[in-house]
C-alpha positions as CSV (number, residue, x, y, z in Angstrom):
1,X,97.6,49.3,91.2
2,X,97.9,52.7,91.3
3,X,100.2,54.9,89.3
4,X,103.3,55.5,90.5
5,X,103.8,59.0,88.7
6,X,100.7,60.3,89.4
7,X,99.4,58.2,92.2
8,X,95.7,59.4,91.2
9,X,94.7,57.3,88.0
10,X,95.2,53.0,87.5
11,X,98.3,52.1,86.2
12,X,97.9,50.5,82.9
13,X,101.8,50.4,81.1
14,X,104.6,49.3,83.1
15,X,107.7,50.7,81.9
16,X,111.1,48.8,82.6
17,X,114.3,50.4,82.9
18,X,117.9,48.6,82.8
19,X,120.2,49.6,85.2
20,X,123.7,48.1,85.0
21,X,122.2,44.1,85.7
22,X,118.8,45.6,87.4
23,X,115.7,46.5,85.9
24,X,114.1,49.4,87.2
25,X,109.9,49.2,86.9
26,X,107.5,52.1,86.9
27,X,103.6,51.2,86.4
28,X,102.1,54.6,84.5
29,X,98.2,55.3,83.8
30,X,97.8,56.4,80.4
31,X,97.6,60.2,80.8
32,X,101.0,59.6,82.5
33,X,102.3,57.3,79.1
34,X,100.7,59.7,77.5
35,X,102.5,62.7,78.7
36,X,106.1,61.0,78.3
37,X,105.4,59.7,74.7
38,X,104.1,63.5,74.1
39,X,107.5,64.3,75.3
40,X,109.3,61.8,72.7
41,X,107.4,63.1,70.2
42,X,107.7,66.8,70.9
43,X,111.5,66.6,71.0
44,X,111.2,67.6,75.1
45,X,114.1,65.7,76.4
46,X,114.3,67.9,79.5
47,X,110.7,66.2,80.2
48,X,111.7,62.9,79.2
49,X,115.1,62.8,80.9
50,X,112.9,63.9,84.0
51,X,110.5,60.9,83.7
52,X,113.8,58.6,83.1
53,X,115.4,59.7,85.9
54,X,112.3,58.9,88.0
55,X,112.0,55.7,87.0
56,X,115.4,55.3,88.0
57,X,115.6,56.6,90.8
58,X,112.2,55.7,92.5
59,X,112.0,53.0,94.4
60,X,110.1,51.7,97.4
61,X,111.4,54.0,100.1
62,X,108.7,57.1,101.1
63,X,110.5,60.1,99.8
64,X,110.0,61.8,103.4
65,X,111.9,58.8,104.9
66,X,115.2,59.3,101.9
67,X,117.9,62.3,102.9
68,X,117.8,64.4,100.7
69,X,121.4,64.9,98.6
70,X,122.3,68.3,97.8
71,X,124.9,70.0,95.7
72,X,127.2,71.4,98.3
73,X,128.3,74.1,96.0
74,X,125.3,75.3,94.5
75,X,123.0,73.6,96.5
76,X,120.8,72.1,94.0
77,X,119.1,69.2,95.3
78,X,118.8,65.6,93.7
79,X,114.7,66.2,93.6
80,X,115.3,69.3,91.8
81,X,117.5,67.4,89.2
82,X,115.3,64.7,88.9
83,X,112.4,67.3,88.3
84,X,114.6,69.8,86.0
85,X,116.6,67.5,84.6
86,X,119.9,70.0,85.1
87,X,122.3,69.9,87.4
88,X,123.7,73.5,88.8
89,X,127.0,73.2,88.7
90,X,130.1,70.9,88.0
91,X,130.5,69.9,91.6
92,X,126.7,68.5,91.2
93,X,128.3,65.5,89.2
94,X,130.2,64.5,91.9
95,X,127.3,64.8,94.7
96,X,124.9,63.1,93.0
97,X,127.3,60.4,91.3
98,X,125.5,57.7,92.5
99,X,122.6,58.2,91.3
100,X,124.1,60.0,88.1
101,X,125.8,56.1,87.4
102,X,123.3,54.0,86.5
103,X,121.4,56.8,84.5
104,X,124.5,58.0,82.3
105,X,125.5,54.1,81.6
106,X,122.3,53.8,80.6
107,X,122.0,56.5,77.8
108,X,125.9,56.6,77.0
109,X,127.2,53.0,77.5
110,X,129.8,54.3,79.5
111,X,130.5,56.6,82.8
112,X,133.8,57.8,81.1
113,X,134.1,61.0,78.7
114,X,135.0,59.5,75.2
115,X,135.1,62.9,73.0
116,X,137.7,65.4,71.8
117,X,140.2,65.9,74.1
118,X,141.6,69.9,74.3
119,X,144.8,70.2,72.3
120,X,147.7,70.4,74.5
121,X,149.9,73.2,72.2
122,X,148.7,76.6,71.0
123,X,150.3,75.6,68.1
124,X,148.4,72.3,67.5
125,X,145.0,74.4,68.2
126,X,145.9,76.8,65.7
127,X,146.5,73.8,63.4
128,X,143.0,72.9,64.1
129,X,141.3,76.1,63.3
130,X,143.3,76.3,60.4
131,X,142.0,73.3,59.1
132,X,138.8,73.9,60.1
133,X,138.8,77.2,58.2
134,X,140.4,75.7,54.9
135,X,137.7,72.9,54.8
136,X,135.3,75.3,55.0
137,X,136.6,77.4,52.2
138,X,137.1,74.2,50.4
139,X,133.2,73.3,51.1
140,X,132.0,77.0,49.8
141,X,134.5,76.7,47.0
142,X,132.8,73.0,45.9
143,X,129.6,74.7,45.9
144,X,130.1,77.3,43.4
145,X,132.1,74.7,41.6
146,X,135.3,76.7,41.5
147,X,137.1,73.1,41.3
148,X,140.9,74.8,40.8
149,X,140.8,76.7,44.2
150,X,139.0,73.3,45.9
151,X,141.7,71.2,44.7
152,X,144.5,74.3,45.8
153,X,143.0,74.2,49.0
154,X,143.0,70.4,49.3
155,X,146.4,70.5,48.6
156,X,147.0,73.1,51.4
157,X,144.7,70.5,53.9
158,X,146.7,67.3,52.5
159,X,149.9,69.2,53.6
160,X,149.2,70.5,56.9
161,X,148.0,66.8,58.0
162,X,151.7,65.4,56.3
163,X,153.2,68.2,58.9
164,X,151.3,67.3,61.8
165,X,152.3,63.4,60.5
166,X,156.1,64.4,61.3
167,X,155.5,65.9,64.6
């Protein structure tokens, strides 16, 4: 069998990807394996997200015989993703959500956003910073052990946090 990144050199790994209940297989010849464990190693995730994606996204269909999805904003096309490994624009996410699914469920465990949320006040952002900005003094004042100012400032941190408690 030949393989299926190259299509030059025998495939000698197979490499499975689960997708959702499916798994996804890819036989690679070893300069192929090579090159994506080269990637690993390197720290190149824009290579290794490419080669993921791939193996997600290929399947039996001849490429030529696929229509080809494209960004209707920016016109970036899902091959280019694939390749790249960056999508153009926000709208991107939602033209190539099918094929973004599976891929993001994969490496997050979810197809939601689970992070920090924007504060809804510019009080309550100023609230942040300000904390932000006392831990750090709090930090730089722990490292040139100046202990009285560290504990001042936790007191100050301890306070704002008993405030935002109330509200």
């Amino acid at each position: 069998m030949l393989c299926e990144e190259c299509k030059v050199n025998e495939a000698s790994y197979t490499l499975s990807v689960m997708v959702g209940d499916e798994v996804k297989t890819r036989h690679l010849c070893g300069d192929c394996m090579a090159k994506m464990n080269m990637n690993i190693a390197s720290g190149n995730i824009k290579s290794l997200l490419s080669s993921i994606l791939s193996a997600i996204t290929g399947n039996d269909t001849p490429a030529e015989q696929q229509p080809e999805v494209v960004c209707p904003r920016c016109r970036t096309t899902l091959s280019q993703f694939t390749k790249s490994g960056h999508l153009g624009c926000p709208a991107c996410y939602e033209a190539f959500h099918e094929q973004l699914q599976p891929m993001l469920l994969q490496i997050h465990g979810r197809v939601q956003h689970a992070g920090r949320r924007p504060l809804a006040t510019e009080d309550a952002q100023r609230s942040r910073y300000r904390q932000e900005d006392l831990t750090r003094q709090m930090e730089q004042a722990i490292a040139v052990e100046d202990f009285e100012t560290a504990a001042r400032i936790r007191d100050q941190l301890k306070a704002l946090a008993e405030k935002e408690a109330e509200a």
